[in-house]
FIKOLZA-1660 file (N, C-alpha, C; in steps of 0.1 Angstrom, whole numbers, plus 5000, padded with zeros to 4 digits):
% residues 234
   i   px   py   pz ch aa at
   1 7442 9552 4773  A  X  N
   1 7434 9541 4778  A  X CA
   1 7430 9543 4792  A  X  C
   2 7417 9542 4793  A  X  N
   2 7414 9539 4808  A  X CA
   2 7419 9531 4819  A  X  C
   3 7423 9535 4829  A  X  N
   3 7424 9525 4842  A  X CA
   3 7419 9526 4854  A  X  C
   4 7420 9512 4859  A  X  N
   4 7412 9514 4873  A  X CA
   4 7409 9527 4882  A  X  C
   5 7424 9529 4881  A  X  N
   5 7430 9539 4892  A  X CA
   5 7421 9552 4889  A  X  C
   6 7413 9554 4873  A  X  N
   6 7413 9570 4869  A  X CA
   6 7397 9568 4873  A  X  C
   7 7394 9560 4881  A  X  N
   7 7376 9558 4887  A  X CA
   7 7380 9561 4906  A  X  C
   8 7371 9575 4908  A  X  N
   8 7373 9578 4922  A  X CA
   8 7370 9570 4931  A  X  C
   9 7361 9560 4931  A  X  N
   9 7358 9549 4940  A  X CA
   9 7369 9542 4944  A  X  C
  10 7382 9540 4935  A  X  N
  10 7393 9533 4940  A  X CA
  10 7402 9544 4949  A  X  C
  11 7397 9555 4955  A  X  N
  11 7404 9562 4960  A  X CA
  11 7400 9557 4975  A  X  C
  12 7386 9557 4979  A  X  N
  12 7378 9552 4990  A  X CA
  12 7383 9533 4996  A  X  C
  13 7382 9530 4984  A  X  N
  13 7383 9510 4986  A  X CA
  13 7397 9509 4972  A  X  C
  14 7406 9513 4979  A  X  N
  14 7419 9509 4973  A  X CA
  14 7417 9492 4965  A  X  C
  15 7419 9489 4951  A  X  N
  15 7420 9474 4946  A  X CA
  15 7430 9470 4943  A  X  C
  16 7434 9460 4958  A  X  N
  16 7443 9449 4960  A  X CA
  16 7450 9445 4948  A  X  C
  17 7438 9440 4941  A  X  N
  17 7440 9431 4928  A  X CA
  17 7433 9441 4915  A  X  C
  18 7438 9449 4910  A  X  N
  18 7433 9457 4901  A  X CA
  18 7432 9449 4881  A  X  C
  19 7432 9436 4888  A  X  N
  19 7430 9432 4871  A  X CA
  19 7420 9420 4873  A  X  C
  20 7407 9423 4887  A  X  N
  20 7402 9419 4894  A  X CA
  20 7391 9424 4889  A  X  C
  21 7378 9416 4890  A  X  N
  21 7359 9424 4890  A  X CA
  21 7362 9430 4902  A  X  C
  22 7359 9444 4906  A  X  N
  22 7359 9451 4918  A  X CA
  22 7344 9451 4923  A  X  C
  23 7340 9443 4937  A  X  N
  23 7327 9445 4938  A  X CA
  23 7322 9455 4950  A  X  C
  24 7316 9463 4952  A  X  N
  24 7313 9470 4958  A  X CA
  24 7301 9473 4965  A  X  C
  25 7292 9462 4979  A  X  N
  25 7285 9456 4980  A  X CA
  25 7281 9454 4995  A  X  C
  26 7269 9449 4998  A  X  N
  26 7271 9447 5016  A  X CA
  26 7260 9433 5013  A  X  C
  27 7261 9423 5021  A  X  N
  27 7251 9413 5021  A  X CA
  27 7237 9414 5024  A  X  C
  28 7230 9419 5013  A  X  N
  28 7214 9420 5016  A  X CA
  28 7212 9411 5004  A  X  C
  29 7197 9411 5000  A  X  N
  29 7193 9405 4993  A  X CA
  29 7194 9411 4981  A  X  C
  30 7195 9423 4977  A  X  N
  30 7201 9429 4966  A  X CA
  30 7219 9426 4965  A  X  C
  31 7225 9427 4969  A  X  N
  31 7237 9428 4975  A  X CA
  31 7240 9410 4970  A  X  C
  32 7236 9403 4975  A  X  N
  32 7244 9392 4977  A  X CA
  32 7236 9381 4959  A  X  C
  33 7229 9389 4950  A  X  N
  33 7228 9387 4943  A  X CA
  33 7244 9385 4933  A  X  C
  34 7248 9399 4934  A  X  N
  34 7257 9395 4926  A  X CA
  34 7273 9390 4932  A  X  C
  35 7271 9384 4946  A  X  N
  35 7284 9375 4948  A  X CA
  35 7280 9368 4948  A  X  C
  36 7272 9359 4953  A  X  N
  36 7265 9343 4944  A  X CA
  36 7269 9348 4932  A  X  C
  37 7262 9353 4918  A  X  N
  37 7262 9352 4910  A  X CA
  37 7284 9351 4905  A  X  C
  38 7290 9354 4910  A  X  N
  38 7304 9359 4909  A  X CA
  38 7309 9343 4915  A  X  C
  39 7303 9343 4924  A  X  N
  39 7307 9324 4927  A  X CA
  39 7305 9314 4924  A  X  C
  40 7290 9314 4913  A  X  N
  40 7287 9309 4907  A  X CA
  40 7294 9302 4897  A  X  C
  41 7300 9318 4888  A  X  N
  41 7308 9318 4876  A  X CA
  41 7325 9313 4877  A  X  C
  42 7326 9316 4889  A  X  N
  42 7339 9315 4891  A  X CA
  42 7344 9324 4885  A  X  C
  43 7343 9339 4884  A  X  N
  43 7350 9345 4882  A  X CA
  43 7357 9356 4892  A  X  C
  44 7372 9357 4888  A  X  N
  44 7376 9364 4900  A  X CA
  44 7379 9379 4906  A  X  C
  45 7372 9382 4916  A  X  N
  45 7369 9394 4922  A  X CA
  45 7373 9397 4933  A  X  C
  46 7374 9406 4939  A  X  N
  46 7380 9417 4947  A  X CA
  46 7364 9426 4953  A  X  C
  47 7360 9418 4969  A  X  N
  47 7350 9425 4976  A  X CA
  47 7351 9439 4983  A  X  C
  48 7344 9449 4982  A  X  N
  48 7344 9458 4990  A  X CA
  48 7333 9459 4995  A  X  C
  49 7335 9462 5013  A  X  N
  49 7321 9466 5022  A  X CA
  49 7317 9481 5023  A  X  C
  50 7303 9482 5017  A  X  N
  50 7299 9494 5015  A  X CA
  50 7288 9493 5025  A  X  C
  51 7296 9499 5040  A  X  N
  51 7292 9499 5049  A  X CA
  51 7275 9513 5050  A  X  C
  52 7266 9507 5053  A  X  N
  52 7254 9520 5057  A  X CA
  52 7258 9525 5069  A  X  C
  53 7260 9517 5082  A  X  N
  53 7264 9523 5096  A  X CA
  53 7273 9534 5093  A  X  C
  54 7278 9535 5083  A  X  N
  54 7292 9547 5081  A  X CA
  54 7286 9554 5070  A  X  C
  55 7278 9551 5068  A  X  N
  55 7271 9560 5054  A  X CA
  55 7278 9562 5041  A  X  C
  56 7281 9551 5039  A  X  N
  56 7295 9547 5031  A  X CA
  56 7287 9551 5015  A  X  C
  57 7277 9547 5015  A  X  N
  57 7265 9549 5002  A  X CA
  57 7263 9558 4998  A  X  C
  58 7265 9571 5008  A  X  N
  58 7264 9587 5004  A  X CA
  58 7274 9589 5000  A  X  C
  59 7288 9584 5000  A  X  N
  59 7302 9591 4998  A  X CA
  59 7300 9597 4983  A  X  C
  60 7308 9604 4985  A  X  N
  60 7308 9611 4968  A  X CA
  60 7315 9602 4961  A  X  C
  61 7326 9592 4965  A  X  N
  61 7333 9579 4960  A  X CA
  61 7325 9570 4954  A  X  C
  62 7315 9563 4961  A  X  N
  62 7306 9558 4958  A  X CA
  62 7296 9562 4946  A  X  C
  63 7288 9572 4946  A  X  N
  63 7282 9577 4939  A  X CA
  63 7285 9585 4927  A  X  C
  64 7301 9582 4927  A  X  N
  64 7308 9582 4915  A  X CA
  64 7306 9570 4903  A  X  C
  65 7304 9560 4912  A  X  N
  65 7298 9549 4905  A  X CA
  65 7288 9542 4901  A  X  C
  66 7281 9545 4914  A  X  N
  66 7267 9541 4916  A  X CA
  66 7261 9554 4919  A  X  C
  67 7251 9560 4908  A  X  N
  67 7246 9571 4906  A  X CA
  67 7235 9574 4916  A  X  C
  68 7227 9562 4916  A  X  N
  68 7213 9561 4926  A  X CA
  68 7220 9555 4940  A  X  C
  69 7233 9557 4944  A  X  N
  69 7236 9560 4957  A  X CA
  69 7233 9542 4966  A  X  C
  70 7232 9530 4956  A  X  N
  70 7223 9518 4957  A  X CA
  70 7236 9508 4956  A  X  C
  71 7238 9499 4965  A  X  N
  71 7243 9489 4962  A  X CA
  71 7236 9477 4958  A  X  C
  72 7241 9467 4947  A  X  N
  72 7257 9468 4946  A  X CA
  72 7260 9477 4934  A  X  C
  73 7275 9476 4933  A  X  N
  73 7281 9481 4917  A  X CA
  73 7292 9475 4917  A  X  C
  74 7295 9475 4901  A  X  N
  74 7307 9467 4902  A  X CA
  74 7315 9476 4892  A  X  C
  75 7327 9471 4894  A  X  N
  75 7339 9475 4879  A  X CA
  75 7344 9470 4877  A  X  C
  76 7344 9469 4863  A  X  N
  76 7351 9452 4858  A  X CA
  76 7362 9460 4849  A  X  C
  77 7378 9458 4854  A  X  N
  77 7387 9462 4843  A  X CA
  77 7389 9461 4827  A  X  C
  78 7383 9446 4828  A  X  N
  78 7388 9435 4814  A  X CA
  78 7366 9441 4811  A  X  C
  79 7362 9453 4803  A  X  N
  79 7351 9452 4805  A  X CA
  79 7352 9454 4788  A  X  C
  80 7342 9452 4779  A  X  N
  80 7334 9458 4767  A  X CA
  80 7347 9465 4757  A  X  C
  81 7357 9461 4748  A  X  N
  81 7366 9464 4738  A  X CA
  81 7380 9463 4752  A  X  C
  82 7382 9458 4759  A  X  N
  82 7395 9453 4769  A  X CA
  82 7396 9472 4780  A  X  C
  83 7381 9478 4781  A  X  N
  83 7380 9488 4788  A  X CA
  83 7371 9484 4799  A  X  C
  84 7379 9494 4808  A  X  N
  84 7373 9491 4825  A  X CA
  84 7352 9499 4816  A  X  C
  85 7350 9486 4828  A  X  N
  85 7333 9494 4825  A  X CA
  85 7328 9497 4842  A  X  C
  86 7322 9499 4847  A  X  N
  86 7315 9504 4858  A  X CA
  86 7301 9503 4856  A  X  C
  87 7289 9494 4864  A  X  N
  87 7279 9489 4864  A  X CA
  87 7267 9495 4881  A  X  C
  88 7260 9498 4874  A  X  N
  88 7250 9496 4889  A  X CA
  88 7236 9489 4887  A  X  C
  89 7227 9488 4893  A  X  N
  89 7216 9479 4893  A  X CA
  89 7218 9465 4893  A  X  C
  90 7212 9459 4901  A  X  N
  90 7216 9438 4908  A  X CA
  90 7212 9431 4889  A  X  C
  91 7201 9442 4885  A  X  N
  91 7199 9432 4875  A  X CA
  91 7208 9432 4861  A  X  C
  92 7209 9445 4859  A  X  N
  92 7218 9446 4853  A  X CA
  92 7234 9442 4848  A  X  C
  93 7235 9442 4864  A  X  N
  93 7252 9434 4867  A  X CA
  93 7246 9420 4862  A  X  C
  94 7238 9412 4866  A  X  N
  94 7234 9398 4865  A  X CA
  94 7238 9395 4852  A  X  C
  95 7228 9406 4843  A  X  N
  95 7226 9401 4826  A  X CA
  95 7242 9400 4825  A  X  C
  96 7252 9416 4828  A  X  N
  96 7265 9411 4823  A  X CA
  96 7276 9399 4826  A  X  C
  97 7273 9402 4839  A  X  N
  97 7278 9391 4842  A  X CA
  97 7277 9375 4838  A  X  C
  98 7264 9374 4831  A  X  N
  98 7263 9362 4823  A  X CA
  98 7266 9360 4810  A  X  C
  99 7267 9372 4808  A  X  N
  99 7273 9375 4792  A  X CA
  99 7283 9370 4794  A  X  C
 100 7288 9375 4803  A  X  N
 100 7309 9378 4801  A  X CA
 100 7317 9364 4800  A  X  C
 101 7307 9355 4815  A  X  N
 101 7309 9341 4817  A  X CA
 101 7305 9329 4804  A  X  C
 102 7295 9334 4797  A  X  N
 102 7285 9322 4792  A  X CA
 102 7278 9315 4799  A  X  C
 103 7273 9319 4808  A  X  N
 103 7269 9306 4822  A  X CA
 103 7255 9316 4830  A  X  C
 104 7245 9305 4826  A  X  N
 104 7234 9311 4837  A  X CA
 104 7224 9320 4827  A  X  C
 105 7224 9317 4815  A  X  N
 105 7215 9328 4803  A  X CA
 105 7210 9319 4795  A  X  C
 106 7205 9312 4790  A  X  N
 106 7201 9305 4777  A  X CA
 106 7205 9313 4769  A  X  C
 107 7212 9305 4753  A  X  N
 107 7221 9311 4744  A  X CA
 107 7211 9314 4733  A  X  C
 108 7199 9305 4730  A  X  N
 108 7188 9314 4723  A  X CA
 108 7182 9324 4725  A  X  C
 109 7177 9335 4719  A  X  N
 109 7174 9348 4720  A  X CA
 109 7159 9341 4728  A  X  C
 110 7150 9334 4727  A  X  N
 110 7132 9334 4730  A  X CA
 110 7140 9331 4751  A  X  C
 111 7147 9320 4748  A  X  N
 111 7155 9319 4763  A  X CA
 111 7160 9329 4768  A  X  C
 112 7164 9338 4767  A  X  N
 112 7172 9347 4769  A  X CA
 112 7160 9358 4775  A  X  C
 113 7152 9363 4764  A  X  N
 113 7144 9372 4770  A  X CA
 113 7134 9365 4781  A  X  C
 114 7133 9355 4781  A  X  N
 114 7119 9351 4792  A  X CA
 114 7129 9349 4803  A  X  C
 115 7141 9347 4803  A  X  N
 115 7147 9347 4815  A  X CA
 115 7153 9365 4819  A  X  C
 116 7153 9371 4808  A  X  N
 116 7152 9384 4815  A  X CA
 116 7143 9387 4819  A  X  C
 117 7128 9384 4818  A  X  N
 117 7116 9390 4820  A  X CA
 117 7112 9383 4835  A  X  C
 118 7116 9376 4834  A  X  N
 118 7117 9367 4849  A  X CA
 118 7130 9377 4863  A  X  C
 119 7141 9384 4856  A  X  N
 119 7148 9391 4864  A  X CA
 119 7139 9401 4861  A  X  C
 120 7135 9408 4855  A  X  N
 120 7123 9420 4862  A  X CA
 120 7112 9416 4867  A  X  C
 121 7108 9411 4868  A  X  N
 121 7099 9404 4874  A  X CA
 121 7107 9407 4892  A  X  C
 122 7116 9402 4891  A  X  N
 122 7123 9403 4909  A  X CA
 122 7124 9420 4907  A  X  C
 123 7130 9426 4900  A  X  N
 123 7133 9439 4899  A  X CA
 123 7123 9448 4905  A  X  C
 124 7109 9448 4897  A  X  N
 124 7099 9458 4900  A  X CA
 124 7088 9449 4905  A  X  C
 125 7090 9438 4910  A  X  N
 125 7077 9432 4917  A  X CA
 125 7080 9427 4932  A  X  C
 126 7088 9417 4933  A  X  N
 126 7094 9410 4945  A  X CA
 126 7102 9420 4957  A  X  C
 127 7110 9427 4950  A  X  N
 127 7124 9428 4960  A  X CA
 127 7114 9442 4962  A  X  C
 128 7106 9453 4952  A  X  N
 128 7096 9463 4958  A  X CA
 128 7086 9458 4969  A  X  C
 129 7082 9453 4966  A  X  N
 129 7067 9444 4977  A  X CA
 129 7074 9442 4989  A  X  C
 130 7084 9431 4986  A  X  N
 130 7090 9421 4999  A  X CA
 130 7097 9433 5010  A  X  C
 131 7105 9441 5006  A  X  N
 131 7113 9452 5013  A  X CA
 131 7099 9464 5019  A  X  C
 132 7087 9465 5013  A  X  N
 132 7081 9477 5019  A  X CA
 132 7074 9464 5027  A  X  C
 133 7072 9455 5026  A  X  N
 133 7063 9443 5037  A  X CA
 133 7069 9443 5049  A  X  C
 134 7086 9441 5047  A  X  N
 134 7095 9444 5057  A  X CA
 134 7095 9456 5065  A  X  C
 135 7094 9464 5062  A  X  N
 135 7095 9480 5066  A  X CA
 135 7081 9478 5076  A  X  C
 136 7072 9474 5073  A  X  N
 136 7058 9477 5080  A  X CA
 136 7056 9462 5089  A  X  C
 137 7064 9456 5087  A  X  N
 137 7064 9443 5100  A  X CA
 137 7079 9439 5106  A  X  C
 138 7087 9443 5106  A  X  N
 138 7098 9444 5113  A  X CA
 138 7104 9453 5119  A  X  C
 139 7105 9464 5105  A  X  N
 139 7109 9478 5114  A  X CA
 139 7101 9489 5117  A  X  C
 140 7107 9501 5113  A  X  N
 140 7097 9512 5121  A  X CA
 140 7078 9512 5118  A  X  C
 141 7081 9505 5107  A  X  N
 141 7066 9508 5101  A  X CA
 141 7057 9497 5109  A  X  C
 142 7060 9489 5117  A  X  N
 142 7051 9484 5129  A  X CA
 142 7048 9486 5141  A  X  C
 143 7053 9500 5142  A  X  N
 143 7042 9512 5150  A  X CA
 143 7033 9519 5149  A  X  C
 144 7028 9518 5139  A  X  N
 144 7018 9524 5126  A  X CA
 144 7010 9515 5133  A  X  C
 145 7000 9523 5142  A  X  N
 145 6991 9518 5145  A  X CA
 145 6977 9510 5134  A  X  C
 146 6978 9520 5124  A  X  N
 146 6969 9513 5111  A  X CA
 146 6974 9504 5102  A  X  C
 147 6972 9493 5101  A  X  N
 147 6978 9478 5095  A  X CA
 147 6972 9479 5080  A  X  C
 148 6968 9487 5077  A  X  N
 148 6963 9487 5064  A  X CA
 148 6974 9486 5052  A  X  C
 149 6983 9499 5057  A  X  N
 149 6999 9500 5048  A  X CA
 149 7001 9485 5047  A  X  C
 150 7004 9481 5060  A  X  N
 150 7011 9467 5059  A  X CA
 150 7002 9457 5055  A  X  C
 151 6991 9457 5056  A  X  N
 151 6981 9446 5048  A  X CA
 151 6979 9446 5033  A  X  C
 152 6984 9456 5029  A  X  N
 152 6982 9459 5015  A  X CA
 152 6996 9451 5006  A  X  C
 153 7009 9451 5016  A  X  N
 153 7021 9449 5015  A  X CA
 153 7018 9434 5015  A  X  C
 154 7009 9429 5023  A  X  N
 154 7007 9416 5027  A  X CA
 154 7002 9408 5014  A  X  C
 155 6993 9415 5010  A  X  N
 155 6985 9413 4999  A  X CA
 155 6991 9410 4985  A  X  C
 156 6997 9418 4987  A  X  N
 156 7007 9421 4971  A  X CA
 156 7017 9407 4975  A  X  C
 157 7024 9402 4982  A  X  N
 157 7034 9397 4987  A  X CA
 157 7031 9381 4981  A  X  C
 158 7017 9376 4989  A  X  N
 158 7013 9367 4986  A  X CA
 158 7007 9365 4969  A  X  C
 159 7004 9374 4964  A  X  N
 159 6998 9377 4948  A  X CA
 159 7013 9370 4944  A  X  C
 160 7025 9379 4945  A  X  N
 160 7037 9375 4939  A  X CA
 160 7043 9363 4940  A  X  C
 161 7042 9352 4954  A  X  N
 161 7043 9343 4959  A  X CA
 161 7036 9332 4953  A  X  C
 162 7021 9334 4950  A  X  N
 162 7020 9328 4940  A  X CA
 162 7014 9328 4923  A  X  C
 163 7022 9335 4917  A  X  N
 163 7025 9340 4905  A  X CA
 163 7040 9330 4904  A  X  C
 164 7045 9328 4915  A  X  N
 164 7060 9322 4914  A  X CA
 164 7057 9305 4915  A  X  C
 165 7050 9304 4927  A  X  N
 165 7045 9293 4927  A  X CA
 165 7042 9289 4914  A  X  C
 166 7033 9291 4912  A  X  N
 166 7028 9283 4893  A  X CA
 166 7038 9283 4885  A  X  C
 167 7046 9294 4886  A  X  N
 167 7053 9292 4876  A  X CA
 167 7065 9281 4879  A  X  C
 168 7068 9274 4894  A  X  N
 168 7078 9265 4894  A  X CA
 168 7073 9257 4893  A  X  C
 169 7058 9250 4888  A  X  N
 169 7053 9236 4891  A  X CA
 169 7057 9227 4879  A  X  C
 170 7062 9218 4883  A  X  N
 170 7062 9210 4869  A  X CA
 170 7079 9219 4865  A  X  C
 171 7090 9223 4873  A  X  N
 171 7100 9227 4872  A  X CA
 171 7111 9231 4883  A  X  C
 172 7121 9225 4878  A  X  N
 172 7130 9224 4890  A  X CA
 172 7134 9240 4895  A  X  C
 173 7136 9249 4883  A  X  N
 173 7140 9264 4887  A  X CA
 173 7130 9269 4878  A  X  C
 174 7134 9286 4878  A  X  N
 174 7125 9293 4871  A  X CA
 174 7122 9288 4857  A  X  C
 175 7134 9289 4848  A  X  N
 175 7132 9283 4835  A  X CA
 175 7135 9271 4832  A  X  C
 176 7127 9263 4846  A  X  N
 176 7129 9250 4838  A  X CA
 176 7136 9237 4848  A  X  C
 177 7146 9231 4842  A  X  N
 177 7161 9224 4845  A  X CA
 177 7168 9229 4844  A  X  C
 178 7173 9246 4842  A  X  N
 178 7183 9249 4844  A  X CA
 178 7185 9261 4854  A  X  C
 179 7194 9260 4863  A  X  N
 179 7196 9272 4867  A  X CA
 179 7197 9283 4860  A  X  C
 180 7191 9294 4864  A  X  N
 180 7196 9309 4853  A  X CA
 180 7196 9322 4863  A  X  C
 181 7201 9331 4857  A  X  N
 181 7203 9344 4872  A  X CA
 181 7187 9350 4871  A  X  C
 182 7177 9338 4868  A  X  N
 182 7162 9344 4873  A  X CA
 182 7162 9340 4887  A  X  C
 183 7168 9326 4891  A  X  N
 183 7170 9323 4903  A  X CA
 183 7174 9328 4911  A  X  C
 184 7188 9334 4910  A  X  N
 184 7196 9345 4915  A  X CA
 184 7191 9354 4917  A  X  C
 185 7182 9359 4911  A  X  N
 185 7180 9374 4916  A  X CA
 185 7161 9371 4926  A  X  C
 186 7163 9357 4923  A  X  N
 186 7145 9359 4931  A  X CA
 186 7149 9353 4944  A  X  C
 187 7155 9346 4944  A  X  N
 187 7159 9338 4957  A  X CA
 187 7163 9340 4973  A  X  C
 188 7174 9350 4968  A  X  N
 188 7178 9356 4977  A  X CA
 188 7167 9367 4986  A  X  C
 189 7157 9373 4982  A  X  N
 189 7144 9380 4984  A  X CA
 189 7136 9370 4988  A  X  C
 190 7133 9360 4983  A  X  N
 190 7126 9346 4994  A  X CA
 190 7127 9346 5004  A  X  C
 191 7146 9341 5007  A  X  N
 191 7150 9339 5020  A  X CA
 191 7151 9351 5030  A  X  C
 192 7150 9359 5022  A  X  N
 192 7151 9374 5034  A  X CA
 192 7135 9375 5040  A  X  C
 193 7119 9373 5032  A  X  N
 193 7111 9374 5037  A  X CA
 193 7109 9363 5050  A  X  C
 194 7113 9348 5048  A  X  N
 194 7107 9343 5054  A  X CA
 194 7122 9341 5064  A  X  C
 195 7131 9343 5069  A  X  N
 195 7141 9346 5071  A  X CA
 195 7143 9360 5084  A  X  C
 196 7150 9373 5074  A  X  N
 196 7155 9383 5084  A  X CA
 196 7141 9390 5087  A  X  C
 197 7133 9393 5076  A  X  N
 197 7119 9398 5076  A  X CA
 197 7108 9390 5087  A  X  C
 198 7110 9380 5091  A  X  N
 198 7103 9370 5099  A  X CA
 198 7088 9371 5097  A  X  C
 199 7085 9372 5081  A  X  N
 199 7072 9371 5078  A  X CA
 199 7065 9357 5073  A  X  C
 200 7071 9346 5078  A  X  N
 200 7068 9333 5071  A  X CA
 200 7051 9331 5073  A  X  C
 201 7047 9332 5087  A  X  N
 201 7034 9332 5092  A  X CA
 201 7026 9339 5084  A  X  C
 202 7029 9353 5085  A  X  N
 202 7021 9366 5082  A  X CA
 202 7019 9365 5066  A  X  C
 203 7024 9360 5058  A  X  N
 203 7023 9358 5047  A  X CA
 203 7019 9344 5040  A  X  C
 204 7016 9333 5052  A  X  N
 204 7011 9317 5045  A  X CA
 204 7024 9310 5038  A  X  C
 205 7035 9314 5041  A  X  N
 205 7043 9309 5031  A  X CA
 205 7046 9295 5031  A  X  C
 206 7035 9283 5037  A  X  N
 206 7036 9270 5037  A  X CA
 206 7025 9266 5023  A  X  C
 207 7019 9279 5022  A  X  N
 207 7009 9277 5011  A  X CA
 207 7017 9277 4993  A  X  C
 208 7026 9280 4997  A  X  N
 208 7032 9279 4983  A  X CA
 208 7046 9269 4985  A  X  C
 209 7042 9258 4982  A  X  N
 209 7053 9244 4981  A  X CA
 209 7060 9241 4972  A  X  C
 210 7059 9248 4964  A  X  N
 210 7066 9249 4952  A  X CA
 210 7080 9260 4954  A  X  C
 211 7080 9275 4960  A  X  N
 211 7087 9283 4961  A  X CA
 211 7092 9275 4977  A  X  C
 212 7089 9269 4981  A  X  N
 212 7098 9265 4994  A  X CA
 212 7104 9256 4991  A  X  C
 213 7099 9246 4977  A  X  N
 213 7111 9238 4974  A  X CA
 213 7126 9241 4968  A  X  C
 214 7122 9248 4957  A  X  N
 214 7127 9257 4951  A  X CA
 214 7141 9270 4959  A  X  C
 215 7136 9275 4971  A  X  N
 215 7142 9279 4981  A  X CA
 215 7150 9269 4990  A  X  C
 216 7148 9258 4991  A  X  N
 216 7155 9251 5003  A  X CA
 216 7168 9245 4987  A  X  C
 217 7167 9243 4975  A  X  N
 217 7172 9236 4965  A  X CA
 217 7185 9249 4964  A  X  C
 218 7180 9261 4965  A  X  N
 218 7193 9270 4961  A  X CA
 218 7196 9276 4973  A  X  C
 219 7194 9275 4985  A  X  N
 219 7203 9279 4995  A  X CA
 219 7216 9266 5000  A  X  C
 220 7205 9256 4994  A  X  N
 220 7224 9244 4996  A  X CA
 220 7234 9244 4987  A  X  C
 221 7226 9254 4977  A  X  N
 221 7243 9254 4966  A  X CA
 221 7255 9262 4973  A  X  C
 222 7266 9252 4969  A  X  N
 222 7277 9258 4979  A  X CA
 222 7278 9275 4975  A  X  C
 223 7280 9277 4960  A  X  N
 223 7279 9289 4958  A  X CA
 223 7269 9302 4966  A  X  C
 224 7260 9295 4966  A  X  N
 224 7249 9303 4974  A  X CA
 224 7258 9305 4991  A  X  C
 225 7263 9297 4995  A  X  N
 225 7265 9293 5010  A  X CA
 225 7273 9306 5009  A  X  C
 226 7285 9307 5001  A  X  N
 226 7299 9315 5003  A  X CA
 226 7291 9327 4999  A  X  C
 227 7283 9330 4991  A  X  N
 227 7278 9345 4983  A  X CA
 227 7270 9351 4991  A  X  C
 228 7263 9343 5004  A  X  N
 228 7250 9352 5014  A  X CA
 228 7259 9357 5023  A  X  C
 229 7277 9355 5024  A  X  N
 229 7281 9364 5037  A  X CA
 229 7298 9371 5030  A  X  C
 230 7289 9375 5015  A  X  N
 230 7302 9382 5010  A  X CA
 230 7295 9396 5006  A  X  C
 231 7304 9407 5009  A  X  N
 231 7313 9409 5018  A  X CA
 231 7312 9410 5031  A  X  C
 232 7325 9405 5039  A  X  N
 232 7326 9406 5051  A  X CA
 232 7317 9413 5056  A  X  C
 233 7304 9414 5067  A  X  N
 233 7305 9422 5074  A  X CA
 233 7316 9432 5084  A  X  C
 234 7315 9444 5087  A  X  N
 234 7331 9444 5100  A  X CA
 234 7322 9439 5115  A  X  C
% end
């Protein structure tokens, strides 16, 4: 039988609590997807900081687990027939992690898939746009004296912005009245544009009243509160 111990990552981030979700993670907007989503559930886990300043994401430990070198990842002991499983991609951990809990999925299959089609949706639309928008107006890419890269970024940003918009009108979350990890995984990407990205202006985001309600409704969940500053930074 499998154990913790026989996965190299626990060689790097020793687990305290080894009958624990091991998360292995840094607070971004990818990242703090799945500790909201973990505090959400109430289920209990064991954080690890997968520091970039230390290049912590190239280790060969790491990428023992997380193949595309990407946080987060997680390892869940108690995983799939009472064997440890090992996970990478935010959306992927999401689905299981709602499995595992029952909480945050609609239990009908038509629910189920439109609420996964709503986490790709953040997957290959939002969190791709919103992070190269960032790149070309915060960091290096706004020395790029041609604003085109970044206008194009701009462009796409607001398309997606409201694509979301409509879809919350006449609804308290994505699918509806219920919270589901479509919110989880879009949300946290909101607050980072208009937020660490300081694109609120540059992008009209007073033009979509619907995603700012929507935004201001899931950053007061306590859950949300404790999961944007886990794990620790050092």
């Amino acid at each position: 039988m499998t154990k913790l111990s026989d996965f190299p990552i626990t060689t790097k981030w020793p687990a305290a609590h080894p009958e624990q979700i091991q998360l292995y993670s840094l607070p971004t907007p990818n990242g703090v997807k799945v500790s909201i989503m973990l505090e959400e559930c109430g289920l209990p886990y064991e954080p690890h900081l997968v520091s970039f300043e230390k290049n912590d994401q190239m280790s060969p430990e790491f990428i023992s687990l997380s193949a595309n070198n990407k946080i987060p990842a997680i390892l869940d002991p108690n995983g799939p027939g009472s064997e440890p499983l090992a996970l990478f991609e935010s959306g992927a951990i999401l689905i299981y992690l709602a499995e595992k809990a029952g909480k945050f999925m609609p239990v009908d299959a038509a629910g189920r898939y439109e609420t996964i089609q709503w986490v790709m949706f953040q997957m290959g639309g939002i969190g791709p746009m919103f992070g190269q928008l960032g790149f070309f107006h915060r960091f290096a890419g706004k020395d790029i004296e041609d604003k085109r890269p970044r206008d194009r970024y701009v462009a796409e940003t607001k398309r997606l912005l409201g694509v979301l918009d409509r879809r919350l009108q006449g609804r308290s979350w994505v699918m509806g009245e219920a919270y589901t990890i479509a919110d989880i995984a879009i949300f946290p990407w909101v607050r980072n544009l208009v937020g660490f990205y300081e694109a609120r202006d540059l992008v009209g985001f007073d033009d979509f009243p619907e995603v700012a309600r929507a935004l201001d409704a899931f950053v007061a969940r306590p859950a949300v509160v404790r999961g944007l500053s886990i794990p620790k930074r050092d």
